[in-house]
N, C-alpha and C positions, 0 to 999 in steps of 0.2 A: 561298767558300760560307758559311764561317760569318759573316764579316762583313753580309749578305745581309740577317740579321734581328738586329733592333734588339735592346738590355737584357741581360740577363744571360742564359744560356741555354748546354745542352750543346752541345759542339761535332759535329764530323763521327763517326760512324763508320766505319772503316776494317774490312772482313773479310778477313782472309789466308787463300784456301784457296778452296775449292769445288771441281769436280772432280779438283784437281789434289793435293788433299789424300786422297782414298784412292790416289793413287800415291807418295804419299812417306813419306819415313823418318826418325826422327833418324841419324845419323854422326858416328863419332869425329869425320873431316875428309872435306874435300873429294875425295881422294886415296882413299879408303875403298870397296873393290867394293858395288855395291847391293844386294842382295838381290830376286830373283828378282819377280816383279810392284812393281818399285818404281823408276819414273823418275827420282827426285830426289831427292836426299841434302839435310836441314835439318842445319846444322852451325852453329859457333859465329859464324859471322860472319854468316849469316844473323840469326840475334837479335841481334846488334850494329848491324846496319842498323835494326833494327823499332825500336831501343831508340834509338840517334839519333835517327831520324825521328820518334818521338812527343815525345823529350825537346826538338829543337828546336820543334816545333810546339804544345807545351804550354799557354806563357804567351799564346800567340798565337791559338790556333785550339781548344784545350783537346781534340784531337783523342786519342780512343779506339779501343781495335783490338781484333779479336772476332779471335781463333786457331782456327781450324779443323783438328781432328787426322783421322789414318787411322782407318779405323771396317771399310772397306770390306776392306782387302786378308787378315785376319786377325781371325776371332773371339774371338782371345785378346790382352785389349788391352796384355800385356807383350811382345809382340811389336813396335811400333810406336806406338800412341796413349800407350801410358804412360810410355814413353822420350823422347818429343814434350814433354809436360805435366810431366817433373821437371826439363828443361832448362830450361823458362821459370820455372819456379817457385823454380831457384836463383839467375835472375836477379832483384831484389826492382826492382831499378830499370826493367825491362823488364813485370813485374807490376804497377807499382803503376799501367799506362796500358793493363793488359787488362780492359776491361769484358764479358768473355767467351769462354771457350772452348767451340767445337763438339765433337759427338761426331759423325764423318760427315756427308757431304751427299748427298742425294736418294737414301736408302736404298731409297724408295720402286719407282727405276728400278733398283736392284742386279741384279735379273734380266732386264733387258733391255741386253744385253751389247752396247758400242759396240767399234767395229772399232779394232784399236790399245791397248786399255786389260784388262788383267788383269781375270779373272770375281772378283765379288765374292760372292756367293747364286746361290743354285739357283732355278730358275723359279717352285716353289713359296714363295718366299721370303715370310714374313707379319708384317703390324703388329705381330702379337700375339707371334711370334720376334722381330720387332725389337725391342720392348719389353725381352726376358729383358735380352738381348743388350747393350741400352742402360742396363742398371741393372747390368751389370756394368761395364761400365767406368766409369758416375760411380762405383762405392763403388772402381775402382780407383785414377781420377785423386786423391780425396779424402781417400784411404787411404791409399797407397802412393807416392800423388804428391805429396801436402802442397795439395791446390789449395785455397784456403778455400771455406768454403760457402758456396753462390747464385751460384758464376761460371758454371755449365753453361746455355748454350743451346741448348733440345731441339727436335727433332723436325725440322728443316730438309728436308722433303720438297719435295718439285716441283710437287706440286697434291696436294691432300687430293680424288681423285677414286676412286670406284668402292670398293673394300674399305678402303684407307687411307685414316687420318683420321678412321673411326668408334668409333676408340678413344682418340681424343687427350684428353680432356677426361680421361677417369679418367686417362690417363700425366701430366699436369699436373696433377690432384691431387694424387695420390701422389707426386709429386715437388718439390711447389710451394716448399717451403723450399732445396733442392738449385738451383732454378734463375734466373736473373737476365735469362732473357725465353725466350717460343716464339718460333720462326720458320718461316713455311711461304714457298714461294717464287712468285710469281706475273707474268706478262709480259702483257701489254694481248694481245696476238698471239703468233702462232709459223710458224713457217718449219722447223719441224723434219720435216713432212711431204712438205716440195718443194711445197706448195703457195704461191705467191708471194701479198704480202697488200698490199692498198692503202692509199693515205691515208684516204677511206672507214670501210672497215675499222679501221682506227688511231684516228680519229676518232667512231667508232661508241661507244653506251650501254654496248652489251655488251663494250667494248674497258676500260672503267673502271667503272660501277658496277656491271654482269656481274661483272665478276673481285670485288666488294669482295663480293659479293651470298652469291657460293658460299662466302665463310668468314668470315659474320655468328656462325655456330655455335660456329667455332670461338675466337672474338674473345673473346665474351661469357664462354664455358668458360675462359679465361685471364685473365682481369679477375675475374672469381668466384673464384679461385684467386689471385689476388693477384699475378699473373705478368705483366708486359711481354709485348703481343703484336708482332712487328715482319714486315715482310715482308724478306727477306732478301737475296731477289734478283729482280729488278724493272725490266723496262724494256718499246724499242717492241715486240721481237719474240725469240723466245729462236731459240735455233743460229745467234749469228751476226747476227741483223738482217736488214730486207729495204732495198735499194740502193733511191734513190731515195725510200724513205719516211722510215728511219729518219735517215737522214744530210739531211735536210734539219726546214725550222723548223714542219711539222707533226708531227713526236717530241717536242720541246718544249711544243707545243701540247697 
């Protein structure tokens, strides 16, 4: 990939985390019982791989990696996101290839509870709560974590539709020095409804400058702000993909 485009230029970024990051934990060891809504114990050898693989791909591919902590499973982020964020930070050689750590991913869906996966928020769950929520745990990571300032990337929602997202611009104000890019999430399609989606479809205006269309807003409020806007997470169709579309060379299209 990075070889792909010519001259000098940043390499790949790599995210570790998205949904699977409000189910996990740091751990002494592997061996260590999990705590209760938490699938996955992050342990030291976990950071020994991440620290490998970016230290071998360095000189090569100059490849960078965005950490994504628990946000979801506990409001209090000494419970999991801060014990997350001191472990990487006592690594200096594991840090110096993070160009970013998450606070949570798609906080936005927290009340809409998937089958299988520990409740995060109450149904009422809001921007404007998230927000509180979200500025405690940067002054903890920062604080109490050692993280330097401008590695947080905020807001990693699912779509900035219907009530969220019309608060983002002041949350990237207020935080514009604290963070080293927004990210909102966006897929050309989706298949999350059981609704199956065609090439068509895939292919369609509103499949790409649709999706760039609904967060012009938001773009612009992060460029004002002095902030890197990225989409985070991006492809033909979210939940999975649709067979036959996505896995052939109209998705690349």
């Amino acid at each position: 990939l990075y070889a792909l485009t010519a001259g000098a230029h940043p390499g790949p970024t790599l995210r570790f985390g998205g949904n699977s990051a409000d189910d996990s934990a740091w751990v002494a060891d592997k061996g260590s019982p999990l705590p209760d809504g938490i699938s996955y114990g992050i342990a030291e050898e976990d950071l020994a791989a991440y620290t490998r693989f970016a230290s071998e791909t360095a000189l090569a591919a100059n490849v960078s990696l965005i950490i994504d902590t628990n946000f979801g499973t506990s409001t209090d982020p000494r419970r999991f996101g801060l014990p997350h964020v001191q472990a990487v930070v006592r690594h200096p050689e594991l840090l110096q290839h993070v160009s970013a750590v998450e606070i949570g991913n798609e906080m936005d869906l927290y009340s809409h509870q998937k089958p299988g996966r520990a409740p995060h928020r109450n149904a009422s769950y809001t921007e404007e709560e998230y927000e509180v929520e979200f500025g405690m745990f940067l002054r903890a990571y920062e604080g109490d974590g050692g993280l330097p300032l401008g590695m947080i990337q905020a807001a990693t929602y699912s779509s900035a539709n219907g009530d969220w997202g019309s608060r983002l611009s002041g949350l990237v104000q207020h935080y514009a020095s604290h963070l080293a890019s927004v990210s909102l999430h966006r897929y050309a399609t989706s298949t999350c409804s059981g609704k199956p989606v065609s090439a068509d479809e895939l292919l369609s205006d509103e499949a790409s400058r649709g999706k760039v269309d609904a967060y012009r807003g938001h773009i612009a409020a992060s460029i004002a702000a002095g902030v890197p806007f990225v989409i985070g997470e991006g492809n033909s169709a979210s939940c999975g993909g649709q067979a036959g579309v996505s896995d052939t060379l109209t998705s690349a299209l």
